[in-house]
C-alpha positions as CSV (number, residue, x, y, z in Angstrom):
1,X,-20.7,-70.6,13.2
2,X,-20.9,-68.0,10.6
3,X,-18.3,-66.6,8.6
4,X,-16.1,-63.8,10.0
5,X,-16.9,-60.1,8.4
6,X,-13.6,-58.8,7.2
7,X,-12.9,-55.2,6.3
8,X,-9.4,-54.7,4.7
9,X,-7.1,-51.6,5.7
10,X,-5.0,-51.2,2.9
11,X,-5.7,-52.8,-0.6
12,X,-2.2,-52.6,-2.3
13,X,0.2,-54.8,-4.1
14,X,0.5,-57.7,-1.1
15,X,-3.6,-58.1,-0.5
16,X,-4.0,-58.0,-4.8
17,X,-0.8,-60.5,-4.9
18,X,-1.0,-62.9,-2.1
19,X,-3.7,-61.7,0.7
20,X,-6.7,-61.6,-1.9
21,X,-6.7,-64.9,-3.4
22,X,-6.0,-66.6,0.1
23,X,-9.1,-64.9,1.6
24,X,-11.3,-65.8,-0.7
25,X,-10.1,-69.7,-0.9
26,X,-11.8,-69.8,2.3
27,X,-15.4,-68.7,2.6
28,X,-16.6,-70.6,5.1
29,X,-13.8,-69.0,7.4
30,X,-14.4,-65.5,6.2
31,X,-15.9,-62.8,4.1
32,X,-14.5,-59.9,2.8
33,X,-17.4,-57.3,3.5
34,X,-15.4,-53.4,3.4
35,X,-12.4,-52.5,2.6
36,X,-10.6,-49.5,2.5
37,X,-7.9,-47.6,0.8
38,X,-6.2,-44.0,-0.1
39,X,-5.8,-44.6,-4.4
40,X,-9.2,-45.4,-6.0
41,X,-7.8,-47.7,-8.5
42,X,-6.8,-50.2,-5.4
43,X,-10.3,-50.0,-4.3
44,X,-11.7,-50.6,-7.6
45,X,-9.6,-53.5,-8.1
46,X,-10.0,-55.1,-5.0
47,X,-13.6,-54.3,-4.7
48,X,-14.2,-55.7,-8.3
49,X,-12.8,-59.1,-7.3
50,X,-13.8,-59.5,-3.7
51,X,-17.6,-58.2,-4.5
52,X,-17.6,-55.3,-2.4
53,X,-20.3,-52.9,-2.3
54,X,-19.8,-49.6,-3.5
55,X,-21.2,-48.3,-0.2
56,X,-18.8,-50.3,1.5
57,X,-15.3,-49.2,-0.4
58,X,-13.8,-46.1,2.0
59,X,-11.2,-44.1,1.4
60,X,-10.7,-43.3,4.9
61,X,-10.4,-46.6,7.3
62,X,-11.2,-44.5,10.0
63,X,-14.9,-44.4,8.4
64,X,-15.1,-47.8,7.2
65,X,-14.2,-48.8,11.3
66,X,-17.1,-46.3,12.0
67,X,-19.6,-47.5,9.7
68,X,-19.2,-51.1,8.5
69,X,-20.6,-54.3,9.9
70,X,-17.3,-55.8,10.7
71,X,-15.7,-58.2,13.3
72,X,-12.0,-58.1,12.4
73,X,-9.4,-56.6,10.1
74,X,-6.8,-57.0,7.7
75,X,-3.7,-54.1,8.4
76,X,-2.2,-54.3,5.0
77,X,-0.2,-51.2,5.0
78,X,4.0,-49.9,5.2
79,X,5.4,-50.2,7.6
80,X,5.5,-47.8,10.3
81,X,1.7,-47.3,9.9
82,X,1.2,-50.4,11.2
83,X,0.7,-49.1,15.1
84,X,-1.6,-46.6,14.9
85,X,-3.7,-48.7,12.4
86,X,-3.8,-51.8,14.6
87,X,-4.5,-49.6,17.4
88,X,-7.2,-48.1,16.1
89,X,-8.6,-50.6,14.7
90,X,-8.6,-52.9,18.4
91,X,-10.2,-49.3,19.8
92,X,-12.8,-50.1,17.3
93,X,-13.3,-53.5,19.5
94,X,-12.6,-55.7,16.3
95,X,-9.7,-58.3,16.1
96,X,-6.9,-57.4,13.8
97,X,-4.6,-59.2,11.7
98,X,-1.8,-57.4,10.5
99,X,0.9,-58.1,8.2
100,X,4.7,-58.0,9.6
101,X,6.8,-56.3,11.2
102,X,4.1,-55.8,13.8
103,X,6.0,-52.5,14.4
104,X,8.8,-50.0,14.0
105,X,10.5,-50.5,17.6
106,X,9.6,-53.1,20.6
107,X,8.3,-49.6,22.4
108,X,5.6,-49.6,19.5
109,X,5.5,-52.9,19.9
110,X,4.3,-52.9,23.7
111,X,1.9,-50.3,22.8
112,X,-0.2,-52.6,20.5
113,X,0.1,-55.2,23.0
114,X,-1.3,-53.1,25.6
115,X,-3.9,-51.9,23.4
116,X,-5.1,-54.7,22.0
117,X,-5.3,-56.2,25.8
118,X,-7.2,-53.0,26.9
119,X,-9.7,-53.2,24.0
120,X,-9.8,-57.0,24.5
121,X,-9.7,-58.0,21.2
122,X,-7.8,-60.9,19.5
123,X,-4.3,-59.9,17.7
124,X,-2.3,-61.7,15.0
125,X,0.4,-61.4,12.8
126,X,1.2,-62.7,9.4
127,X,4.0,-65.3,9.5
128,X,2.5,-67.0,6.3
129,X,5.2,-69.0,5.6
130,X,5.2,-71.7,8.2
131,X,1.9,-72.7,6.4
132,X,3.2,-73.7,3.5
133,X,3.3,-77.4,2.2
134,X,7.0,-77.9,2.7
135,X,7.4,-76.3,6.2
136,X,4.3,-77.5,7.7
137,X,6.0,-81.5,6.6
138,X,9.4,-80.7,7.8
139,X,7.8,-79.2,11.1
140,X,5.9,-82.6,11.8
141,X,9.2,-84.7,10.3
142,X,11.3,-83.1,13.0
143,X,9.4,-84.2,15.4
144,X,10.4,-87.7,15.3
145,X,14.2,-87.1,14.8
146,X,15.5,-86.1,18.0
147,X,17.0,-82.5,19.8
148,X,17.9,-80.5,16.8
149,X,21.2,-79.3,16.7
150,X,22.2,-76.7,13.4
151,X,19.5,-74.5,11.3
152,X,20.6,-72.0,8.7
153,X,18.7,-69.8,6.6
154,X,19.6,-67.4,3.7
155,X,17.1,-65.4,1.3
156,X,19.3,-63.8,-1.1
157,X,17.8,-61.1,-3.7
158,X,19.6,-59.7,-6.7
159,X,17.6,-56.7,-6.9
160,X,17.7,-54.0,-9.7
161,X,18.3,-50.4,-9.1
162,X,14.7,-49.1,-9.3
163,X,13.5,-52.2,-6.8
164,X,15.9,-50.2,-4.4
165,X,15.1,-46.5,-5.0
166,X,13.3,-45.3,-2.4
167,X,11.8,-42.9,-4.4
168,X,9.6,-45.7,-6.2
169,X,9.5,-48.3,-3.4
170,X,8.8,-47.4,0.3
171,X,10.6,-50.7,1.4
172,X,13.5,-49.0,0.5
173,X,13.2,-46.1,2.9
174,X,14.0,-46.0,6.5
175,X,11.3,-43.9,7.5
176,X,8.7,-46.2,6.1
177,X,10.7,-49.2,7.8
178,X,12.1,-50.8,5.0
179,X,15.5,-52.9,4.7
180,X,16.8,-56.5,4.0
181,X,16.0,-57.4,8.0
182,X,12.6,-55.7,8.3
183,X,11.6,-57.5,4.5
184,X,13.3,-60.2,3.8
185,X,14.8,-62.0,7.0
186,X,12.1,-61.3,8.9
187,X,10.6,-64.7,7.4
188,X,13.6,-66.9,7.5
189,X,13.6,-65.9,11.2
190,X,10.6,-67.3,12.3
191,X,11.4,-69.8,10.0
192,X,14.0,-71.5,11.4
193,X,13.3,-70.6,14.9
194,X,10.1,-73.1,14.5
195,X,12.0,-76.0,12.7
196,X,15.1,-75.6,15.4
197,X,12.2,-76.3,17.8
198,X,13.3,-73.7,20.3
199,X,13.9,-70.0,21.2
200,X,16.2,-67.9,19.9
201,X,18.2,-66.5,23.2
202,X,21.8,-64.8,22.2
203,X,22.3,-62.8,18.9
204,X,25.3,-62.0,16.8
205,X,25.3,-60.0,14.0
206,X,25.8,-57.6,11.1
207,X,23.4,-55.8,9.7
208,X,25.1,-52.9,7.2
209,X,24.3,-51.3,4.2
210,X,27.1,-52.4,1.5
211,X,25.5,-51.9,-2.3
212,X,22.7,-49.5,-2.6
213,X,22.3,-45.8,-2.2
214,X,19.8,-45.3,0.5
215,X,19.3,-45.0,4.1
216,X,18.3,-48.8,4.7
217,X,20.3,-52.0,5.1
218,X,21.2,-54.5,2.1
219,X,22.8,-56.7,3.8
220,X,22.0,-58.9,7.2
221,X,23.6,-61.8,8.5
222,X,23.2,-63.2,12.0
223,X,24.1,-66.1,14.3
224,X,22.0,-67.4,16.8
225,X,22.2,-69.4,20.2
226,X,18.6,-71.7,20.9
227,X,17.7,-72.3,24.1
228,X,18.0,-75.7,23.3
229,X,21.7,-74.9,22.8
230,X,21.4,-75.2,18.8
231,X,22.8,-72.8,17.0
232,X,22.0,-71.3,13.4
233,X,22.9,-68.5,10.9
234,X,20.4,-66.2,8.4
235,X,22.2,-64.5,5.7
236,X,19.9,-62.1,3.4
237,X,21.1,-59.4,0.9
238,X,18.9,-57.2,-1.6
239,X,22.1,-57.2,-4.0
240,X,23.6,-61.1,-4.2
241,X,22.4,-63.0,-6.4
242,X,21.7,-66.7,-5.3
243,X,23.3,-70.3,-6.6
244,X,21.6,-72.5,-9.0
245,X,19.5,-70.1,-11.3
246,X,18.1,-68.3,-7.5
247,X,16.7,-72.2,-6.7
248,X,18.9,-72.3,-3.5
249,X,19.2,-68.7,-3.4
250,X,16.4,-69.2,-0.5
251,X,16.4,-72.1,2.0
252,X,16.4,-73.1,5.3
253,X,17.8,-76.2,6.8
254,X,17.5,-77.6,10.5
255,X,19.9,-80.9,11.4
256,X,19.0,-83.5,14.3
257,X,20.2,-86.3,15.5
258,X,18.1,-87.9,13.5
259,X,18.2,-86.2,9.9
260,X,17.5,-83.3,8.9
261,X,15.6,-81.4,6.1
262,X,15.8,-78.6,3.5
263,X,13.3,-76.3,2.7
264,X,13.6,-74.3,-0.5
265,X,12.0,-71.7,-1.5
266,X,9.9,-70.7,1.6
267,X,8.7,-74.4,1.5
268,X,7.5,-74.4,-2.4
269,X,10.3,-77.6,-2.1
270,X,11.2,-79.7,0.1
271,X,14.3,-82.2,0.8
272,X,15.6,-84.9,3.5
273,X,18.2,-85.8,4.8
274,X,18.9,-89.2,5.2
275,X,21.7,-90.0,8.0
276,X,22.5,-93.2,7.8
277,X,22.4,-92.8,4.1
278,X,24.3,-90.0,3.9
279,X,22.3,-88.1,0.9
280,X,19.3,-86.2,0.2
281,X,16.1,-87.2,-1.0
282,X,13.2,-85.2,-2.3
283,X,9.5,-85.3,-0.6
284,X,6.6,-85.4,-2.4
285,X,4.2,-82.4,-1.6
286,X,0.8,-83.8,-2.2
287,X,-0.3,-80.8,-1.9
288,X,0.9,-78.4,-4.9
289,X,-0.9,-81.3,-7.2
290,X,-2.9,-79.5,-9.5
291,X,-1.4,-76.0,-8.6
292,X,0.4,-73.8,-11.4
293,X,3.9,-73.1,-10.4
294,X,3.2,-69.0,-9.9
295,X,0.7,-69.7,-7.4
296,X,2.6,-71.8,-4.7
297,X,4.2,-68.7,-3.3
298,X,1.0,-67.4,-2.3
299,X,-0.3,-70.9,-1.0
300,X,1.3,-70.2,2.5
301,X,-1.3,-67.0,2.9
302,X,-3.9,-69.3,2.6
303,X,-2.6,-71.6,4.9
304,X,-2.1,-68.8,7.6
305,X,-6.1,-67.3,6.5
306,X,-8.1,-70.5,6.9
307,X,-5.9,-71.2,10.1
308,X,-6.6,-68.0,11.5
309,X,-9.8,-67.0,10.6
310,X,-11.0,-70.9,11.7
311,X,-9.9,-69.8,14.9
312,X,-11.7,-66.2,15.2
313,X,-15.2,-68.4,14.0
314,X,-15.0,-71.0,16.7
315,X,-13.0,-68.2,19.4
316,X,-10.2,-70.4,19.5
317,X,-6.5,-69.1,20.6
318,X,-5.1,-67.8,17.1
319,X,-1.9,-69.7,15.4
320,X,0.5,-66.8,15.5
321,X,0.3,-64.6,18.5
322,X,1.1,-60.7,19.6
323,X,3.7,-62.3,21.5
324,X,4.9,-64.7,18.9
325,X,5.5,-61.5,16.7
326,X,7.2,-59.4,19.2
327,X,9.5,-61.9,19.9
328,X,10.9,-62.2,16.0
329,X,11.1,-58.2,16.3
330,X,13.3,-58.8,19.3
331,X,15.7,-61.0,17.3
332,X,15.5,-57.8,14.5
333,X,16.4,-55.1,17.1
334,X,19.0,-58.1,18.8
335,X,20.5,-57.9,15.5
336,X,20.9,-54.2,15.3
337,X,21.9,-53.8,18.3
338,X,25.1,-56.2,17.8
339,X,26.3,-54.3,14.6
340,X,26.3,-51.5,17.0
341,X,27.9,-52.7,19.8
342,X,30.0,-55.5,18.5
343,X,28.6,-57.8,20.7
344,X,26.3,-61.2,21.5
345,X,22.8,-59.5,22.7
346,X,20.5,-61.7,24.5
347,X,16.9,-61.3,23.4
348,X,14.3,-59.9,25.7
């Protein structure tokens, strides 16, 4: 098996944060071979640390799909261009992995399915964050404690005025796609949708816009009926601050019969709960030995990378689906839908 030949649509701030060092931690997997980008400066950075080419650093992806040696991509871009690149890109006959929301509506959202099925090509989305040390240990801990019967999740973000202008950030504009759901709860909703062990069915929310000045919402909160019959909450705001110094400001916690655990911080920490104890314990994660503390929130991209691109190299079914993703933008537009109509919305 050889490694997979990566070009990279879109070479901003979350492929030099997060995307770019998890790539590269797996070169037998995958090699970054083009990439592509509108400002120079991204390509130049990008370019510089991957050891890219000149030749192969486009301006125009539409080029680099025409002219580079590749057999899948990276869709690193807002929002709402995520459907036409994804379904250009499986037109080009190469797989795609693209960062979330998969798209702006579930009708965009059919469309990539059917394209991707027409072209034939595999399709993933990035739900980084159930790779991470502390949810991939409470996934496998649940599995011994019984049905599960509570989750919650809250991500809670204090965030300044110019984090929030829409002027200076396009997750802050609706027509880009932004807001607190499409950003922020998207993960804990996947999140504790795979500790509770089931699928989300009913919905019941409110999503509103309560702080800021713009067109998108700030605040979300949601409750949710498992098919399983558990039930659980996510809460997420751009303008509350969280508890304990922002420790617990994110978390999400799943109860069985059996225990339970915690997991803080998008699974940077993680914590147990004993039963017949009564108490809390912390787990060891073994594997954040020897990583520096700025670095373990990007740890979960690499997780989701060698995962993925593993799978592409040995044409194995991928570890997040098309489907998987539509589903979580289900629960989003659930959730919308119920502010609207004051209602429980089942998801379809």
């Amino acid at each position: 098996m050889s490694a997979v030949k990566l070009g990279l649509v879109g070479c901003g701030g979350i492929v030099q944060k997060s995307h770019l060092q998890g790539l590269l931690s797996c070169p037998e997997w995958v090699r970054v071979t083009a990439i592509s980008d509108v400002v120079p400066e991204n390509l130049m950075h990008v370019g510089t640390a991957a050891d890219v080419p000149s030749n192969q650093r486009y301006g125009d992806y539409r080029e680099m799909l025409e002219k580079a040696d590749l057999d899948a991509v990276t869709i690193a871009t807002p929002h709402h261009m995520h459907a036409e690149h994804v379904m250009t890109a499986a037109e080009a006959g190469v797989a795609v992995i693209s960062e979330k929301p998969m798209a702006m509506s579930l009708e965009e959202a059919d469309q990539i399915l059917a394209a991707v099925e027409r072209a034939g090509v595999s399709y993933s989305v990035v739900h980084n964050f159930l790779f991470t040390p502390g949810v991939q240990t409470a996934l496998k801990g649940l599995e011994g404690m019984g049905k599960t019967l509570y989750g919650r999740a809250k991500s809670l973000f204090n965030k300044t005025d110019d984090q929030a202008d829409p002027e200076l950030v396009w997750r802050a504009s609706k027509e880009a796609g932004g807001g607190c759901i499409n950003d922020s709860a998207y993960h804990e909703i996947y999140l504790v949708e795979n500790l509770v062990g089931s699928p989300v069915k009913y919905v019941e929310a409110r999503v509103k816009t309560v702080y800021f000045d713009f067109d998108v919402d700030d605040l979300a909160l949601l409750l949710m009926e498992h098919e399983n019959g558990a039930v659980s909450t996510v809460s997420t705001s751009w303008c509350v601050p969280g508890s304990g110094g922002g420790e617990m400001g994110n978390l999400v916690e799943v109860h069985a019969k059996g225990g339970g655990f915690r997991v803080i911080k998008r699974g940077q920490d993680l914590q147990r709960y004993l039963r017949e104890k009564r108490k809390w314990e912390a787990v060891d994660l073994v594997q954040f030995e020897g990583v520096e503390p700025e670095a373990r929130s990007r740890i979960g991209h690499a997780g989701y990378f060698a995962a993925t691109f593993e799978a592409l190299a040995k044409g194995e079914a991928l570890p997040v689906t098309g489907k998987q993703a539509r589903h979580n933008l289900a629960i989003i537009d659930a959730a919308r839908r119920a502010t609207e109509e004051r209602r429980a919305i089942e998801v379809n």
